[in-house]
N, C-alpha and C positions, 0 to 999 in steps of 0.2 A: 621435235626436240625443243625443249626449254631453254628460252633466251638468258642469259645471265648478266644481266648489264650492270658494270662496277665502273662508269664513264663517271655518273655522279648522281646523287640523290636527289636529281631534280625528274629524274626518268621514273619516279617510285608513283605506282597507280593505286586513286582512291578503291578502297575496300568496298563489297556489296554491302555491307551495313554503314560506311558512309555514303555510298548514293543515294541507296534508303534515305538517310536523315536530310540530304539537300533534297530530295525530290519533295519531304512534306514540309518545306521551312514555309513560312506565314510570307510572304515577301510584297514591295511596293515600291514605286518610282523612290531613289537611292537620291537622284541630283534634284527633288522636292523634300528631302528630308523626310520620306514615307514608310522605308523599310526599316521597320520594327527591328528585324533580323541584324539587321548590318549595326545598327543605330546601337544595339543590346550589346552585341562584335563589341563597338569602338570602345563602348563604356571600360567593356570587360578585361579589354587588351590594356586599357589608360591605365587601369587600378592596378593591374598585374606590373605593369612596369614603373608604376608610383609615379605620373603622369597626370597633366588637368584635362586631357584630350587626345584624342586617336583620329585616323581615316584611313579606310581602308581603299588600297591601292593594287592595282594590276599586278605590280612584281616589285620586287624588289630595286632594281634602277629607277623605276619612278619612286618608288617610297627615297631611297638618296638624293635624286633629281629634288623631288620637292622641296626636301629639308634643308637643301642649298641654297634653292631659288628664293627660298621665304627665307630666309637669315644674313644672305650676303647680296651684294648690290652688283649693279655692272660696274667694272674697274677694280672690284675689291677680290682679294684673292682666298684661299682656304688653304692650309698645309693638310699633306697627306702621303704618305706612302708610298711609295712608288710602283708597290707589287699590289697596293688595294682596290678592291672593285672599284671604288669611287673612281679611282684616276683610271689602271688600267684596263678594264674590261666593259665600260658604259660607257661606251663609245662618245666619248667627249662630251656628254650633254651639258655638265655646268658649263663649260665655254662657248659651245655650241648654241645655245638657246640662254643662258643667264649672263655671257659676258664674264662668268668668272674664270679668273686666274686659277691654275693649281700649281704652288708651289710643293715641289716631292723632295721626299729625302729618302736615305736607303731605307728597307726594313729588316731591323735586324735577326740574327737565328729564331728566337722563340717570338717572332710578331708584333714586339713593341718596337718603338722610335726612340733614337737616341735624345732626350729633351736637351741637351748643351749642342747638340745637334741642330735641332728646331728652334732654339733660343734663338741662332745665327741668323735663319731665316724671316725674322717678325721683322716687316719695315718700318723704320721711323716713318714721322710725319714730313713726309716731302713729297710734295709733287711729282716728283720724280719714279716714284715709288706706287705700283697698287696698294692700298690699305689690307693691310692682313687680319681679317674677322673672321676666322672659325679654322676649328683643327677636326679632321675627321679621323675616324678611328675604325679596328675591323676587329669583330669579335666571334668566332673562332679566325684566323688564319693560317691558311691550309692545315689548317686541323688541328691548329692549338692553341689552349684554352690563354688569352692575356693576363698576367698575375696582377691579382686586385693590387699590389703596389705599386706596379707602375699607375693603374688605373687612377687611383689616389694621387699619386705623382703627376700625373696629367691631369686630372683636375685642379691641381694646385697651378700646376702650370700657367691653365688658359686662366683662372682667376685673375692672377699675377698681370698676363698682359694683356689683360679685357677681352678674350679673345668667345666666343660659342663654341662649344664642343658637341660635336656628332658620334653617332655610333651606329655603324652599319654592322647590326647585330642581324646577320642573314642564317646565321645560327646559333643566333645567343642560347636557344634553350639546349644544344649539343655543350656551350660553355660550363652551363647552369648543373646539368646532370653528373657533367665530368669534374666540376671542381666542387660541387657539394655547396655552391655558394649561391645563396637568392638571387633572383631575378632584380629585387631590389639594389642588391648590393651591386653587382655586376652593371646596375645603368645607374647607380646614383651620381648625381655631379654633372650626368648630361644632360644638354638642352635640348636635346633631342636622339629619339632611339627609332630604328628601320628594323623591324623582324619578319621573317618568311616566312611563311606555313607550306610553302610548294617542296622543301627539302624534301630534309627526316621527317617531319610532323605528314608528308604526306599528301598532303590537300593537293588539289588538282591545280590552283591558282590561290594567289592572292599572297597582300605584306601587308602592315601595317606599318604605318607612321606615327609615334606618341610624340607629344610636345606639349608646352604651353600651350593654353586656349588660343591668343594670339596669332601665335606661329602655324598654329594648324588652321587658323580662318582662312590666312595668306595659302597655306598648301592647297585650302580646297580649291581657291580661287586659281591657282597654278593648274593643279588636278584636269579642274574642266577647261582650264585652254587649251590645256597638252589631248585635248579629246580623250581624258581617264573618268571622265564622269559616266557611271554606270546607271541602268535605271534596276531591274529587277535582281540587285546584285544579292538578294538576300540568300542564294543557292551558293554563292561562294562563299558568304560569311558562315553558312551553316556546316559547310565543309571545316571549314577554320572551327569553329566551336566542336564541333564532333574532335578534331584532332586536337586540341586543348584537349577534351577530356579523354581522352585515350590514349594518346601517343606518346605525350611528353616524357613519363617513366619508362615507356617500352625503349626509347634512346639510351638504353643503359643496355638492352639486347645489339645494337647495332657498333658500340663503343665494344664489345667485347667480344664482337664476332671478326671485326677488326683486328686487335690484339691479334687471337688466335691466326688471323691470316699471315698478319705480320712474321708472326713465334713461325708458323709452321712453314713460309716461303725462307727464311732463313737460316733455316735446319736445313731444309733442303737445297738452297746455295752450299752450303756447308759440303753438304753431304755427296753432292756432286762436283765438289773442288770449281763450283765457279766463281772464282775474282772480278771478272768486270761488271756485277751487278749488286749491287749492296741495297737493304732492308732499311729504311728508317724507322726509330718505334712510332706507336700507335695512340694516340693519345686520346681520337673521339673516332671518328665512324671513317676515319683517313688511314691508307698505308702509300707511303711515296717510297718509290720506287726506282733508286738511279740506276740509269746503262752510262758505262763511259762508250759504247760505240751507238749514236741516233739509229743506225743500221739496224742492230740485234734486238732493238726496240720497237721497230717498225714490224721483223719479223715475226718477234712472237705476238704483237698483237693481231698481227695477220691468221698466226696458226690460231691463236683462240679465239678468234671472230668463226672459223672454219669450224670450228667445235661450241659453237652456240655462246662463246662467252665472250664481251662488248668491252674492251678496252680502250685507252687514247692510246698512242701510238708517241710519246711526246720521249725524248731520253731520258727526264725526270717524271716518270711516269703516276699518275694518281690512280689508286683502288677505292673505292667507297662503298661502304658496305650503308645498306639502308634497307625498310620494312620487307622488301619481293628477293634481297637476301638472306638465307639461312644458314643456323651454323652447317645445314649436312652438305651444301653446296663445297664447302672450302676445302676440303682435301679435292676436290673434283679440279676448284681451280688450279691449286697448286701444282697438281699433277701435269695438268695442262699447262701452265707456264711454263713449268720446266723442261715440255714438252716442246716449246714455242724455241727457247733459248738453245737445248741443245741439238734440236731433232730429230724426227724419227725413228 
């Protein structure tokens, strides 16, 4: 039986004609500046997000970690999110290893921050006070795409109070496809941008970090303290280049296979008069999924673990559809959900 695993698009496996392509990458010691391969990567990624410089990183928490490390000092603090990977899911590394503060504020429904919000938060000049130098930002969260106005608006912001602006863009190109807006436009204004190739795009490993020249000298030097210096890394970058050129538009297959999962678990809550479970819409390769009882959430993802299909177990439950899901899968799941909720 066929595994079906909709936990998250980090579980999506490189294709036989991606292994192919890493297996004949030209590759060379990475931390002597040798791999042609990786070297070609950075350029390619810098220009793509209209950047002087790139480095390519283990994952995505190090590509954050570094952008932190290299921009904000010990005692100085960052504003961020409260529900965003930077603060809650990367297990404290800015304070943990850079000394920095994270001051969080709520995140509101659609994934931007209230800026008279965040205004509140900039500390004056006092001793008393960590310095506040840099605002971090998340671009999709949980699945939805941030409106270049606020985007705009927050760049206006940090100009305003001197502040670096980051963007843990771990799925900017799901942002990119679903809002029809360049990759430019979508990172214009920051000082730095973190994207992932291990999603949607596929790749088996790897993130890049863009920045000033600058800032990305300070990452390498972070990079290889934190033990991220690779030597033969030009089999991950080639994976990275292989999904650049192939996957990017196929994320308009994974946004829509979504949707339809969304449309057709809702119909069928409908349809079987269940109220404690409500559909959220679909906006990229997400369907969130609340139970008002943890309990009946736990169940069904128990029943469709039993029936080969891989869910979280969480009462605000996540679906993600991504490359090793298909559209003919999704009646199979829904079948099964609703399978899980009412029983056999």
């Amino acid at each position: 039986m066929k595994t079906i695993d909709l936990r998250s698009d980090t579980v999506t496996l490189p294709s036989a004609a991606m292994r192919e392509y890493m297996a004949n990458a030209n590759v060379g010691d990475d931390v002597y500046g040798e791999d042609e391969t990786v070297n070609a990567l950075e350029a390619r990624v810098a220009r793509m997000l209209n950047k002087e410089s790139a480095l390519l990183c283990t994952s995505g928490t190090q590509s954050n970690l570094l952008a932190l490390l290299s921009q904000c000092q010990r005692g100085e603090e960052y504003l961020v999110g409260e529900e965003y990977h930077t603060y809650r899911y990367e297990a404290g590394g800015a304070a943990v290893l850079g000394g920095i503060v994270p001051q969080t504020v709520a995140v509101q429904a659609d994934g931007t921050l209230d800026l008279e919000v965040l205004a509140k938060k900039v500390k004056p000049n006092d001793p008393h006070f960590p310095v506040t130098r840099l605002l971090a930002l998340e671009n999709t969260h949980t699945g939805k795409v941030m409106p270049t106005k606020f985007l705009d608006a927050a760049r206006d912001f940090t100009q305003h109070h001197g502040l670096k602006l980051h963007l843990d863009g771990a799925r900017l190109f799901n942002a990119h496809i679903a809002s029809g807006a360049s990759l430019e436009t979508l990172t214009d204004g920051f000082d730095s941008v973190s994207v992932c190739f291990s999603k949607g795009l596929g790749a088996p490993i790897g993130s890049v970090l863009a920045a000033d020249r600058e800032t990305i000298a300070k990452a390498r030097r972070w990079r290889k303290m934190l033990g991220g210096g690779m030597r033969q890394a030009g089999f991950v970058a080639a994976a990275i280049d292989y999904a650049i050129d192939h996957h990017i538009q196929r994320l308009q297959v994974d946004h829509d296979n979504a949707v339809l999962l969304a449309t057709k678990l809702k119909a069928q809550l409908v349809a079987h008069g269940i109220e404690q479970v409500q559909v959220e819409p679909a906006v990229t390769n997400m369907v969130y999924v609340q139970f008002t009882d943890p309990v009946l959430a736990q169940k069904t993802a128990a029943h469709c673990r039993q029936k080969g299909i891989m869910l979280s177990s969480a009462a605000r439950m996540r679906l993600v559809t991504h490359l090793n899901v298909t559209s003919a899968y999704i009646d199979l799941i829904v079948e099964e959900f609703i399978r899980g909720i009412i029983g056999d």
